[in-house]
C-alpha positions in Angstrom: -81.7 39.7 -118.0 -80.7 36.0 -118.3 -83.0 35.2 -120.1 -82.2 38.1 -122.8 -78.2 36.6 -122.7 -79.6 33.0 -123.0 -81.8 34.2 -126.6 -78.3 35.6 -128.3 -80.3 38.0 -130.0 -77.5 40.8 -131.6 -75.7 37.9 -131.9 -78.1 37.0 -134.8 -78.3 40.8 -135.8 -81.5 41.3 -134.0 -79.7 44.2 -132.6 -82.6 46.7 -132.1 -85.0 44.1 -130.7 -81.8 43.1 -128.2 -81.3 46.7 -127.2 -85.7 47.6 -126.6 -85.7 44.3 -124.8 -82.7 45.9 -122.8 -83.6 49.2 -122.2 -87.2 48.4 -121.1 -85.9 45.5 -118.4 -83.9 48.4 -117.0 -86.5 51.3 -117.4 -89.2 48.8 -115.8 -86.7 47.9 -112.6 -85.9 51.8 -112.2 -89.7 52.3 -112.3 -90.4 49.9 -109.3 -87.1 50.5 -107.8 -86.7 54.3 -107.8 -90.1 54.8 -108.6 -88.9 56.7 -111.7 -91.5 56.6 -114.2 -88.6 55.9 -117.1 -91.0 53.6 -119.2 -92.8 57.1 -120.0 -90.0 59.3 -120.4 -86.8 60.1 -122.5 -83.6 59.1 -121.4 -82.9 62.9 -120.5 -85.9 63.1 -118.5 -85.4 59.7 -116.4 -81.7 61.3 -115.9 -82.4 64.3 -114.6 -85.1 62.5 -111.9 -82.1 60.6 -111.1 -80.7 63.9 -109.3 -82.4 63.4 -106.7 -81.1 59.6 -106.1 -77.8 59.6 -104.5 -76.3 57.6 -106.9 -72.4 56.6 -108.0 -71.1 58.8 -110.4 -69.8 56.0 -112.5 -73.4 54.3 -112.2 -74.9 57.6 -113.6 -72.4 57.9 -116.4 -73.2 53.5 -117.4 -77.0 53.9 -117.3 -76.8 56.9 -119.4 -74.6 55.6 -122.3 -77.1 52.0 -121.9 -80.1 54.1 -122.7 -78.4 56.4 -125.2 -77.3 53.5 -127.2 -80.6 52.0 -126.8 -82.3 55.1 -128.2 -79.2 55.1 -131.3 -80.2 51.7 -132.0 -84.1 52.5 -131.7 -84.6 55.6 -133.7 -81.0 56.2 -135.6 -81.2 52.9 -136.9 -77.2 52.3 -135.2 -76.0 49.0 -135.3 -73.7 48.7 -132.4 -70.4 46.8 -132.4 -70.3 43.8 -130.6 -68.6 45.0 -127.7 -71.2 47.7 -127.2 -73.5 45.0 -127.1 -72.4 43.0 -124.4 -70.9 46.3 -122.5 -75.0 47.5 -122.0 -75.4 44.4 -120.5 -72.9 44.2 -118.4 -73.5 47.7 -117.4 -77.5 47.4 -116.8 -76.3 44.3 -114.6 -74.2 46.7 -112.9 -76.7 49.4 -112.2 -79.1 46.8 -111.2 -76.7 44.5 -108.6 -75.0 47.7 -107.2 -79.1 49.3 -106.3 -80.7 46.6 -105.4 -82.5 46.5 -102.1 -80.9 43.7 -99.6 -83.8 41.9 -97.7 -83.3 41.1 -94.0 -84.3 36.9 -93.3 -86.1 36.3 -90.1 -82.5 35.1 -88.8 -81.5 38.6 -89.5 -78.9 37.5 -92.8 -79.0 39.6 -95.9 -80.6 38.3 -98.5 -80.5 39.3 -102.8 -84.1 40.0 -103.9 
């Protein structure tokens, strides 16, 4: 997702491109992560296999306004506001730092991924 910040894309109104690139770096870590198969489905669909993840209520709500506003931007041609820009990616760097799976080091130290 850096790398996505770094290129400043809605910043130079390549807001649709800025919100696919988005949305699929999110649908492609829930797919190995929850083993949701969100690159194939609607946003309504990868929500609903999310009740079966126990999963913070405030995380739900995030991920679900992320992809809706990716979908707004993809098919209703939506050009989101500036703050709604940068609000997805703080929120898919949300979902993805509060899900992640800690690593154990062979001294027995958590580790990030």
């Amino acid at each position: 997702m850096q790398i996505l910040q770094n290129e400043k894309l809605w910043q130079e109104g390549k807001y649709k491109l800025y919100q696919i690139r988005l949305s699929d770096i999110v649908r492609v870590y829930i797919e190995g992560r929850f083993h949701i198969n969100a690159m194939e489905q609607t946003t309504d669909e990868t929500m609903r296999s999310f009740r079966a993840v126990k999963l913070d209520e405030e995380l739900r709500f995030k991920l679900k306004q992320l992809l809706i506003l990716s979908d707004m931007v993809k098919f209703a041609k939506e050009q989101p506001l500036p703050a709604e820009n940068e609000k997805s990616m703080e929120d898919a760097l949300a979902f993805v730092k509060a899900t992640a799976v800690l690593f154990t080091d062979v001294e027995g130290k958590e580790a990030q991924p």
